[in-house]
PLY file of the C-alpha trace (Angstrom):
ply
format ascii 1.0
element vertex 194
property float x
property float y
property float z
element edge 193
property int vertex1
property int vertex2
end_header
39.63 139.29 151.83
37.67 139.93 148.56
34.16 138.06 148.25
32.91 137.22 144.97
28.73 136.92 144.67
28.12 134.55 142.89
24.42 133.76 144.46
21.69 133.10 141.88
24.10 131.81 139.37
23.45 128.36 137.63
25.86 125.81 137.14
28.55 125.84 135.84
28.79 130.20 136.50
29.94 129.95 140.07
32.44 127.30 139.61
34.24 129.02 136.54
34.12 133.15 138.14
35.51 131.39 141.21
38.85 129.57 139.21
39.35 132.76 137.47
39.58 134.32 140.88
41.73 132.04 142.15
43.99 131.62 139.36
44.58 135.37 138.95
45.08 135.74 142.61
46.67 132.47 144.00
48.37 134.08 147.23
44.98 135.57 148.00
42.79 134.02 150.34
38.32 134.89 149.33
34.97 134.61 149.92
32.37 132.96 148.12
28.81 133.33 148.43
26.54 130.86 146.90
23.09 130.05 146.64
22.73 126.24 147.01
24.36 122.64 148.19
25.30 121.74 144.59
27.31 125.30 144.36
29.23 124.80 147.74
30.22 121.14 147.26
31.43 121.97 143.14
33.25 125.54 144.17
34.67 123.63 147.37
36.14 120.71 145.56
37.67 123.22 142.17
39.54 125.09 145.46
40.88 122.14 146.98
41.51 120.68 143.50
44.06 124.05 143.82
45.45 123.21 147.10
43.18 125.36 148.95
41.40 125.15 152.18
37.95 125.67 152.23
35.63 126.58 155.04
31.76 126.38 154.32
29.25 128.04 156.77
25.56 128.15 156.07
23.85 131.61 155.50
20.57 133.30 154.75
20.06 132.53 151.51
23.12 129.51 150.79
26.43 129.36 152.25
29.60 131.15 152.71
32.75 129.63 151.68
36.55 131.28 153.24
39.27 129.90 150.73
42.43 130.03 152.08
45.62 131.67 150.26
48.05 129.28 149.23
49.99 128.55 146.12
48.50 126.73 143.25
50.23 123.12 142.77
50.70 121.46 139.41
49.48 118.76 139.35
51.18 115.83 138.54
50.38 113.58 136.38
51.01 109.95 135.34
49.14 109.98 131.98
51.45 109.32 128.66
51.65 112.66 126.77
48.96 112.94 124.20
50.08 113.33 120.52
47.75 114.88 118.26
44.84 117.31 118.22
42.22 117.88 120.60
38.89 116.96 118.43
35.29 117.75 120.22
32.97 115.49 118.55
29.32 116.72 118.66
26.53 114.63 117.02
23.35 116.20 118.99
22.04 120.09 119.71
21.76 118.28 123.05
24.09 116.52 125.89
23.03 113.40 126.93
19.49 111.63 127.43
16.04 112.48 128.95
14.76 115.56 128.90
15.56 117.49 126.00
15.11 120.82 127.23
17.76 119.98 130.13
20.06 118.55 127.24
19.84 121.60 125.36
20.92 123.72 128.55
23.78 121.27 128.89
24.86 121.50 125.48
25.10 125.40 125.39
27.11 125.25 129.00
29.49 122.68 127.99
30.33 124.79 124.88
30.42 128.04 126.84
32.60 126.18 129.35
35.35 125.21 126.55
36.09 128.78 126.44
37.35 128.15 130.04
40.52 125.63 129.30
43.73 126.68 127.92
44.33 125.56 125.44
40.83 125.24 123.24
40.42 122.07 121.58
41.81 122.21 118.34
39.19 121.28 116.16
35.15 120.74 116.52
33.33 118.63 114.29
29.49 118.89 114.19
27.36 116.08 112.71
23.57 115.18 112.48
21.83 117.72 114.58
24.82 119.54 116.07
24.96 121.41 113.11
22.40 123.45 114.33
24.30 124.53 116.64
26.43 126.18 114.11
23.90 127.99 112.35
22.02 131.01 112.75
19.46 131.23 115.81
21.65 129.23 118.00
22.29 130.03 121.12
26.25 129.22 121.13
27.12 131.19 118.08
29.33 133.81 120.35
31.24 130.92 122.11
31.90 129.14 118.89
33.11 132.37 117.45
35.30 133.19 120.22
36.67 129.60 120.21
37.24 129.87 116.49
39.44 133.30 117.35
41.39 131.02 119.92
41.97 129.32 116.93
39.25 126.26 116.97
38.89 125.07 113.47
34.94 124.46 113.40
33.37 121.96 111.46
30.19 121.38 110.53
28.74 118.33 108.28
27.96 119.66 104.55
25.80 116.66 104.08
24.06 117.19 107.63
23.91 120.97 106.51
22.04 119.87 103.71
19.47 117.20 104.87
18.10 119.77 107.69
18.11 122.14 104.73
20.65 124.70 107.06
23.06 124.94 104.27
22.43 128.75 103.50
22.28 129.08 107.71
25.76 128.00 107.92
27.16 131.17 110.56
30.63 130.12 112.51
33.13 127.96 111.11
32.74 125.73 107.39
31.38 122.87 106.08
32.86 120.39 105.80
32.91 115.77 104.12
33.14 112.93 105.84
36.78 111.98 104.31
37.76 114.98 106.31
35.85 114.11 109.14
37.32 110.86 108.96
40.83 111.92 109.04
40.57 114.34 111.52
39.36 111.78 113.96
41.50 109.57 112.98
44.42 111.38 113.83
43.36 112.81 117.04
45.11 112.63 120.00
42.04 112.74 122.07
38.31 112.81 121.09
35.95 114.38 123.30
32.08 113.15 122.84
30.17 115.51 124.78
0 1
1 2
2 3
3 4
4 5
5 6
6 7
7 8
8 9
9 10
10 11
11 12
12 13
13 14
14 15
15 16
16 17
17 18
18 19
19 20
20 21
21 22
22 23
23 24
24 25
25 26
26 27
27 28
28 29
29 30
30 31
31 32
32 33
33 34
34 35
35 36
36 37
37 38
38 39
39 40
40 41
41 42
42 43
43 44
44 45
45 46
46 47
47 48
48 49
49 50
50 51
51 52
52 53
53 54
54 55
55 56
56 57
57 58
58 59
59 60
60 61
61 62
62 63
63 64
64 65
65 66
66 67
67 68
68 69
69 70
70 71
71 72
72 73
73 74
74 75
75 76
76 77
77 78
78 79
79 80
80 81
81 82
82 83
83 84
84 85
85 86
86 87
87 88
88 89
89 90
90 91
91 92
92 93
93 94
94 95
95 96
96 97
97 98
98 99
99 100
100 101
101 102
102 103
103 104
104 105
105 106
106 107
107 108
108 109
109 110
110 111
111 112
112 113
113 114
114 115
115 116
116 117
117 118
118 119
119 120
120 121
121 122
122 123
123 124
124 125
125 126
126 127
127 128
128 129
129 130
130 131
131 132
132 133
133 134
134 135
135 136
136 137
137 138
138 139
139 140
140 141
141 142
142 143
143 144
144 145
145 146
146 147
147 148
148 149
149 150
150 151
151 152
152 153
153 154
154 155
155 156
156 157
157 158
158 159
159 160
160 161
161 162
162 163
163 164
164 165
165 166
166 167
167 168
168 169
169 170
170 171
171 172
172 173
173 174
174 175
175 176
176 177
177 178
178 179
179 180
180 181
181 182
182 183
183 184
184 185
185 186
186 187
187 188
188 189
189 190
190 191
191 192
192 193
């Protein structure tokens, strides 16, 4: 049985190392160390979100987690398909409310974590302040990149660009109107608001 370290690791690392695992190796059973409650319960529920087993003992330093082999079942579903593009809607640098330093931290791991889903959305739009997460100096410029080579178109707000004078900063994806943004979300199949 292989054992993947994944002590130390913030949220959301040990949850997505341990699905790649366990995709890749689905007949395999493996070992997870982590460092806290929060990592055992998240890690324990992706595995038996994979019909897996999971076995959780406390150690020095966090817990242990045995994940049995097993095959990985679909799982069904009783949603209506969706038709039209997967749009990620981002109005803030920041997820949610509170503390903004926390929000920023969310914001650059839900981004990173898009990276994670097959397939990318198909489109993100960026408006008010999330266009500066588009331009240079922020810290998601890689994962927008990469998500643009998935093929991601990404979208940021000319007139946004503009007011927080970031026009000449502009460094993944184009600007874009709000007639386009319009359409685009209009036509969606599913809008995510992050």
């Amino acid at each position: 049985m292989d054992t993947l370290d994944c002590r130390g690791k913030k949220c959301p690392q040990p949850v997505i190392e341990t699905r790649k695992v366990l995709l890749a190796n689905p007949a395999a059973s493996q070992r997870v160390l982590v460092s806290d409650e929060t990592a055992r319960q998240n890690v324990s529920r992706l595995a038996e979100s994979l019909g897996r087993s999971v076995i959780a003992t406390a150690t020095e330093g966090g817990f242990a987690l045995e994940i049995a082999a097993g095959a990985i079942q679909e799982a069904a579903t009783s949603e209506p398909a969706v038709h039209g593009k997967t749009v990620v809607f981002v109005s803030s640098d920041k997820m949610g409310s509170g503390d903004d330093e926390l929000g920023h931290i969310l914001m650059k791991n839900f981004i990173f974590t898009l990276l994670e889903i097959n397939p990318v959305p198909d489109a993100l739009y960026f408006v008010n302040a999330g266009v500066k997460l588009t331009t240079k100096g922020s810290d998601v410029l890689e994962a927008l990149a990469r998500l643009a080579d998935r093929g991601a178109d990404i979208a940021s707000c000319g007139l946004c660009l503009e007011f927080f004078d970031l026009k000449e900063s502009l460094a993944v994806g184009r600007a874009t109107n709000m007639l386009d943004t319009v359409e685009t979300l209009s036509k969606a199949g599913r809008i995510i608001r992050p």
